[in-house]
SEKE-928414 format. One record per residue (C-alpha): residue number from 1; residue in one letter; x, y, z. Coordinates in steps of 0.05 Angstrom, whole numbers, always signed. Layout:
N
  resi  resn    east   north      up
   NUM     a       X       Y       Z
...
***
This chain:
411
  resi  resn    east   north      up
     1     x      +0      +0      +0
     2     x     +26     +76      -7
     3     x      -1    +130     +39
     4     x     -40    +180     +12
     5     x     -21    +256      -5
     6     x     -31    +295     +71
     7     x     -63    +366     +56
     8     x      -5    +425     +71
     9     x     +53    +380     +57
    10     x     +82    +424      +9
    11     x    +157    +416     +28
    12     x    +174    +474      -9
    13     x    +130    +511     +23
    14     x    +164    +590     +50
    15     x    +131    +579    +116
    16     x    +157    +503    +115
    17     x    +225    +525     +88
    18     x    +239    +567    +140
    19     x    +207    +541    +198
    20     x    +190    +464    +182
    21     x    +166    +424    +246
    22     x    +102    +432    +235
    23     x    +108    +398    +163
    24     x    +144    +350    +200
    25     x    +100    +330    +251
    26     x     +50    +325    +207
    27     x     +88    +273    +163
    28     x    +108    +234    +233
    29     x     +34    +238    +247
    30     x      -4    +219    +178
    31     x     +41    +199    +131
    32     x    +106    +172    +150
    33     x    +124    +152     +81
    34     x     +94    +209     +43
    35     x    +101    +215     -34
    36     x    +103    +289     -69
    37     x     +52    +289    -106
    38     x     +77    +281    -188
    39     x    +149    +266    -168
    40     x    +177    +191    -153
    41     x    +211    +220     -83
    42     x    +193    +195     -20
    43     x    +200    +242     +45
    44     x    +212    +185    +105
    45     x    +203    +222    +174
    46     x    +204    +179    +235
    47     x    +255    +164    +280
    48     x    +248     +86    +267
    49     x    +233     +87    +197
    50     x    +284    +141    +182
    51     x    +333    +104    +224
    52     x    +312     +32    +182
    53     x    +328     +59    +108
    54     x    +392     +77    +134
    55     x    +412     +17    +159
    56     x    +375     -29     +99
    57     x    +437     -14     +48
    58     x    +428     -60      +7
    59     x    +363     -42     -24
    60     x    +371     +38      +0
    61     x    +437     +67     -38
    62     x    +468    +127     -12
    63     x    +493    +140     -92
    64     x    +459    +208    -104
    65     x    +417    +200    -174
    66     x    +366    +248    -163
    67     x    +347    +324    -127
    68     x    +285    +341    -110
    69     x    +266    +409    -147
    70     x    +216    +460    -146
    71     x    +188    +484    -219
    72     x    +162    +557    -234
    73     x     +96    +525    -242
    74     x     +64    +459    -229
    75     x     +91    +409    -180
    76     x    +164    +386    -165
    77     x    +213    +354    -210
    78     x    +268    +310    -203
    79     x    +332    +335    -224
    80     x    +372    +277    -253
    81     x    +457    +276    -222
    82     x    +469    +202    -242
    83     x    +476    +229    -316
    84     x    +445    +162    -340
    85     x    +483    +119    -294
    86     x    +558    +153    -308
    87     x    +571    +190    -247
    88     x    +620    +169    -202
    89     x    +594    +165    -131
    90     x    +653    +171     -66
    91     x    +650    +179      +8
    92     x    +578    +194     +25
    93     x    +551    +177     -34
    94     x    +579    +120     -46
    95     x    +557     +48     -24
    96     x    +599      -6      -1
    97     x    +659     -24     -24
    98     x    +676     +34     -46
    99     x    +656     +77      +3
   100     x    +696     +33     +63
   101     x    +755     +40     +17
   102     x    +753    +124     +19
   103     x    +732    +119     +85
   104     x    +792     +84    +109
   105     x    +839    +132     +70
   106     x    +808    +192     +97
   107     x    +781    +179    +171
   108     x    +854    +171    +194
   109     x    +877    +222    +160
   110     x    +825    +269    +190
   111     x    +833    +236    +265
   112     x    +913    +248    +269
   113     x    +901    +320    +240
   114     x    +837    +337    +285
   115     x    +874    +321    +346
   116     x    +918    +373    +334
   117     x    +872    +433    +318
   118     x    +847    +450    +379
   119     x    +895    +498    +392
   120     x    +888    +530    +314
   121     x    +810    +529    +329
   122     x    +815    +573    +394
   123     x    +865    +626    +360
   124     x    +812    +629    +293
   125     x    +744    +639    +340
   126     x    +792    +693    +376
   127     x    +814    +729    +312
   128     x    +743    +720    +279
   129     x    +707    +750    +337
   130     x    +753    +804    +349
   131     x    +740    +818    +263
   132     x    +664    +810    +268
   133     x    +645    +850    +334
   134     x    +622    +914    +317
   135     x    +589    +975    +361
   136     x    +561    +909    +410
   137     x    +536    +869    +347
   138     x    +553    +815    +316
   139     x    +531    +779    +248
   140     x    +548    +705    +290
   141     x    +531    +675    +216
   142     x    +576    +709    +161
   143     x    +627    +733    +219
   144     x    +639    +665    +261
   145     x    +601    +601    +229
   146     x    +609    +608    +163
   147     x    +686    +631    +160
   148     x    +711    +580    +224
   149     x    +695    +508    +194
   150     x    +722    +523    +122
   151     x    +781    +557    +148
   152     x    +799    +487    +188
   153     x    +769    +441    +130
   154     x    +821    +478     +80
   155     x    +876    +475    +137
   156     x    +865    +397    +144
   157     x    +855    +386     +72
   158     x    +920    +424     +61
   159     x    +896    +481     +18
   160     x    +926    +563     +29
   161     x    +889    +598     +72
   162     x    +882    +658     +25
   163     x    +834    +616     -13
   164     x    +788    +603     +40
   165     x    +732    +662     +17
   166     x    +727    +633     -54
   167     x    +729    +564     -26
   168     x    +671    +584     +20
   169     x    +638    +607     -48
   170     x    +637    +545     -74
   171     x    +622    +506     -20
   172     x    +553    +544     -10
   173     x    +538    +537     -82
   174     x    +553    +462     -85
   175     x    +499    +459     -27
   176     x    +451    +513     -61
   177     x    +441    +467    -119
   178     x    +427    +396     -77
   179     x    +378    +445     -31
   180     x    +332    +449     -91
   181     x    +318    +518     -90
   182     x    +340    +545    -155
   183     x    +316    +603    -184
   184     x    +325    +592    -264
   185     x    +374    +644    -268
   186     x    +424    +612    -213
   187     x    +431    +543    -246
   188     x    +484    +562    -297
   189     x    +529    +597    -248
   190     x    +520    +540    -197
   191     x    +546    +493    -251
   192     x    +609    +539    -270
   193     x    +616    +539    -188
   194     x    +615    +467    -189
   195     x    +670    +456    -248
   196     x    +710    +510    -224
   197     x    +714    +480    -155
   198     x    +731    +403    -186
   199     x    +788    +445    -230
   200     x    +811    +474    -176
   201     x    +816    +419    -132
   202     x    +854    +376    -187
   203     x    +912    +422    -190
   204     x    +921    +422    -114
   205     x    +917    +346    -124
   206     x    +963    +341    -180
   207     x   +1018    +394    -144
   208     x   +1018    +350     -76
   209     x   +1028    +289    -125
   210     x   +1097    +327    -137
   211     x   +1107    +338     -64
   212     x   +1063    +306     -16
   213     x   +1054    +330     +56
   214     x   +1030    +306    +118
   215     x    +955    +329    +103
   216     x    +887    +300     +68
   217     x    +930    +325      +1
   218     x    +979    +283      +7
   219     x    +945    +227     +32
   220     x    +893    +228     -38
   221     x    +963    +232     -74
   222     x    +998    +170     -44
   223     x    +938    +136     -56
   224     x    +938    +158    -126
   225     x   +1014    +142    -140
   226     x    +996     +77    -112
   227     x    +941     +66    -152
   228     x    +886     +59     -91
   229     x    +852    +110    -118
   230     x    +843    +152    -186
   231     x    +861    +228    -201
   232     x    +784    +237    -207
   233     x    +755    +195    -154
   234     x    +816    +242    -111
   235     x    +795    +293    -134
   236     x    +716    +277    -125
   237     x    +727    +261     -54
   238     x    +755    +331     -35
   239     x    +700    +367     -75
   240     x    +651    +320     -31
   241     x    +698    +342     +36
   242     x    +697    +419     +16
   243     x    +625    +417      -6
   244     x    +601    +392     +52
   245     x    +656    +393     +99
   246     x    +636    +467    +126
   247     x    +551    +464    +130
   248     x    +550    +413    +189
   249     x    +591    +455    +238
   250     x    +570    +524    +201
   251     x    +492    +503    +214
   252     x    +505    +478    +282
   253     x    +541    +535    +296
   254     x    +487    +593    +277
   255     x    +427    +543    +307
   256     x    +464    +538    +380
   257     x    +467    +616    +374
   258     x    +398    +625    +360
   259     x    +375    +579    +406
   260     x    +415    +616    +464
   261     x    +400    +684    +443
   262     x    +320    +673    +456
   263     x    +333    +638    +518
   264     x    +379    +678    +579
   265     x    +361    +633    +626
   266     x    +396    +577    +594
   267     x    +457    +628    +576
   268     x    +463    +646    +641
   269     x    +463    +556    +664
   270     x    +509    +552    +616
   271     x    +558    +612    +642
   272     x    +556    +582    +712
   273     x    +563    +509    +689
   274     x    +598    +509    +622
   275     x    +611    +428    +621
   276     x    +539    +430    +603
   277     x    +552    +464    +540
   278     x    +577    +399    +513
   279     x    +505    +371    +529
   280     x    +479    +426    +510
   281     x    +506    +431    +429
   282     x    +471    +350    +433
   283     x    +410    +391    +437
   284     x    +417    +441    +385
   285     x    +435    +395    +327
   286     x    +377    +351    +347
   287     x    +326    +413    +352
   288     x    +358    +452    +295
   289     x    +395    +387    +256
   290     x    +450    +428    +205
   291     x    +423    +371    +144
   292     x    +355    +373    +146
   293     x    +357    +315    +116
   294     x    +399    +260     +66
   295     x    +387    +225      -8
   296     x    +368    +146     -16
   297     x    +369    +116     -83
   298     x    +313     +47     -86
   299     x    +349      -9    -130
   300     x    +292     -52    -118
   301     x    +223     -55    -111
   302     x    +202     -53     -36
   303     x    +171     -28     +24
   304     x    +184     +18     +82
   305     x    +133     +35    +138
   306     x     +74      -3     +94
   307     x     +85     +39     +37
   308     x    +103      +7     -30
   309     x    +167     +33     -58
   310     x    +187     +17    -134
   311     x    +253      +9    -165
   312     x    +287     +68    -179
   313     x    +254    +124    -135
   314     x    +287    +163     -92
   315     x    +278    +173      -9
   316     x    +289    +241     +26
   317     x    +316    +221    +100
   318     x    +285    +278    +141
   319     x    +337    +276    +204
   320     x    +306    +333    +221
   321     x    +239    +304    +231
   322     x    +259    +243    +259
   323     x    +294    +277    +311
   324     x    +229    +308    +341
   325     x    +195    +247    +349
   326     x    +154    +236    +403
   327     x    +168    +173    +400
   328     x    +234    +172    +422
   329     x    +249    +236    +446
   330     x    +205    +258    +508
   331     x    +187    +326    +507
   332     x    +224    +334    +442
   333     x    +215    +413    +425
   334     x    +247    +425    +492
   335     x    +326    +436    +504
   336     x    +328    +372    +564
   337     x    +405    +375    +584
   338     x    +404    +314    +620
   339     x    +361    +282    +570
   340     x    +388    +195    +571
   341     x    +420    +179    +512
   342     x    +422    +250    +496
   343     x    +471    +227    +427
   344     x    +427    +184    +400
   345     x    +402    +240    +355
   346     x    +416    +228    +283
   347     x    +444    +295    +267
   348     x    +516    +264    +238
   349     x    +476    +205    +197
   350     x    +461    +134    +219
   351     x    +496     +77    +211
   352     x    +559     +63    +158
   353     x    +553    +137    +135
   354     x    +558    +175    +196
   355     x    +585    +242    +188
   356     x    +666    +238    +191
   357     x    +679    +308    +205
   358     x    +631    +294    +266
   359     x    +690    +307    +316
   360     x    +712    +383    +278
   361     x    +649    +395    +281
   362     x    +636    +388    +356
   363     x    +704    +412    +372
   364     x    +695    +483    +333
   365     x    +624    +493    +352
   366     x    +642    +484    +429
   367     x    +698    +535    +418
   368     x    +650    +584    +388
   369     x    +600    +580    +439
   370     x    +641    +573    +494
   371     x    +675    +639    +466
   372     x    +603    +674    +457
   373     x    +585    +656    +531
   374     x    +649    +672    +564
   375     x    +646    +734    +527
   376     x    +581    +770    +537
   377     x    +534    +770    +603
   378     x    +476    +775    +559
   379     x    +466    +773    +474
   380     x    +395    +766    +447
   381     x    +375    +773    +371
   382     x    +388    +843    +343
   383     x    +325    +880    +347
   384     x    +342    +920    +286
   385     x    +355    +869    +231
   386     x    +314    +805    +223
   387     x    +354    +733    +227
   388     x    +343    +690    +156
   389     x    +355    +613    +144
   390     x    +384    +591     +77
   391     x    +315    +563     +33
   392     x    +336    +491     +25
   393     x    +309    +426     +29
   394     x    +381    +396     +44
   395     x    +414    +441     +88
   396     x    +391    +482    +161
   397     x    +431    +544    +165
   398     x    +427    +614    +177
   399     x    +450    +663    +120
   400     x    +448    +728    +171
   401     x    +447    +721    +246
   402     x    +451    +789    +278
   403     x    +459    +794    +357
   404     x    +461    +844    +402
   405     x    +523    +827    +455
   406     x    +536    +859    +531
   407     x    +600    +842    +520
   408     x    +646    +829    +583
   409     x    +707    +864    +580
   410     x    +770    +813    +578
   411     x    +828    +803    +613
***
């Protein structure tokens, strides 16, 4: 059986874009498994069925074929990216082997380097914030989490720092185009974006090959000389790492902000008992998960939830909506800092894809709102210029996050 269409499940909806828990407790309430109407895409939004595509690889591939897109007129369309069964799929979007073979190659590359950042992190939040701060005010989003996790995802990659801003560029228009959102005009620059990024990437690939370092470079190049791995799988796997690499942390970032700046109670918990913090970022990428939500390709006809499922659809994993549900969650629209099992959110992915920049991620975002706390004795949203999420379906971040700061002065 398939579940029929639920009235005011328009996912790409304004009011749904920007705030959507509403559309998702809707889906968690009447249709779990819920088809857009005229498209082959399913949106899956409980915590168990959500959690059960994951973990069903074999008949749920992670190889991205298909975007959800929204037309001019009329309903949505799917936007083909498996160019008729030619595009090579890596890391994330890869499925087994493959995708064990780059992730062995780049996890311990990324674990020896991550270890060592701390330090790096600290001095950037310090340098950002005293660059962003401004007459008490802040813009947390373009000052602090867009500009910290690229910074350390070039650094670990091995790229120069002076091209951080156009690799930040990039980045956002890799995600732009995946958040189906496109106005008509925007999908021939995001394409340039996207080669220019892949050409870019090869030549840093191709000059470690001459002289490999100690960084995610040089790794991608021994693996190359060795033949592990080819120049454009390489160089696919750091478009995947730059594309993505910065929206986890950035979004996790700007939501913990927000969520802190409309509650000073909690800032001020969190200034007298700052191990909570920890705890407390567990919260904010449940409540405010930086992917809303991640791709499945169906290689065979099946069924999820009761719903019937054909061969070559496409699934929409809504973390975000699975990590409201009631069902797991108590009191799940509520920041609960002693919540049990407060990690078994599935903000970083489920199962053989979970997230492998999850550890940068936590590490920068508890630098950055550790920094923000220690810093002020009260911020709240800036009363003269309104905050504003990115429109996506794929991504949860804020594009402008002003705050006001009482800023404590520092020793």
């Amino acid at each position: 059986m398939t579940h029929s269409p639920t009235r005011g499940t328009d996912i790409f909806d304004p009011a749904h874009l920007d705030e959507p828990n509403e559309l998702y407790r809707t889906l968690r309430e009447h249709s779990p498994v819920h088809r857009v109407a005229g498209t082959d895409f399913f949106l899956v939004s409980t915590w168990d069925l959500v959690t059960e595509a994951a973990n069903r690889t074999e008949v749920f591939s992670s190889n991205l074929t298909g975007v959800l897109v929204q037309q001019p007129a009329g309903p949505p369309a799917t936007f083909d990216m498996d160019g008729g069964g030619q595009a090579v799929h890596v890391l994330a979007t890869a499925d087994d082997p493959a995708h064990l073979h780059h992730r062995k190659l780049v996890l311990p590359a990324l674990g020896r380097r991550i270890r060592a950042l701390a330090p790096a992190v600290d001095s950037l939040v310090d340098t950002l914030w005293d660059e962003g701060m401004r007459d008490g005010q802040i813009d947390w989003a373009s000052a602090m989490a867009d500009r910290l996790p690229l910074a350390m995802v070039a650094h670990l990659i091995g790229l120069p720092e002076s091209d951080v801003p156009q690799l930040l560029t990039w980045a956002y228009d890799s995600t732009e185009l995946l958040g189906g959102v496109v106005a008509a005009d925007r999908l021939g620059p995001l394409v340039t974006s996207a080669a220019e990024l892949a050409g870019y990437l090869r030549a840093e690939l191709v000059r470690a090959t001459s002289d490999p370092r100690d960084d995610l470079l040089g790794v991608l190049a021994h693996a190359c000389d060795a033949g592990e791995l080819s120049e454009d799988v390489a160089t696919l796997v750091l478009v995947q790492l730059v594309g993505a690499g910065g929206e986890s942390t950035a979004g996790l970032i700007g939501g913990a902000a927000r969520l802190l700046a409309i509650r000073p109670g909690l800032q001020t918990r969190l200034r007298q008992q700052p191990a909570l913090v920890d705890a407390f970022l567990d919260e904010a990428l449940r409540l405010e998960s930086p992917f809303r939500g991640h791709h499945r390709h169906v290689v065979a006809d099946t069924t999820l939830g009761g719903a019937d499922l054909p061969a070559g659809s496409h699934l929409l994993l809504l973390w975000g909506a699975a990590n409201r549900d009631p069902a797991v969650f108590e009191r799940p629209d509520e920041i609960v800092l002693d919540r049990p099992h407060i990690r078994s959110h599935l903000a970083f992915g489920k199962g053989v894809h979970f997230c492998v920049g999850s550890a940068l991620a936590r590490m920068e975002a508890l630098a950055a709102t550790t920094a923000l706390l220690a810093r002020t004795s009260r911020f709240a949203l800036a009363a003269d210029s309104e905050p504003r999420w990115v429109p996506s379906l794929f991504v949860r971040r804020h594009s402008a996050l002003p705050l006001r700061l009482e800023v404590t002065p520092r020793d």
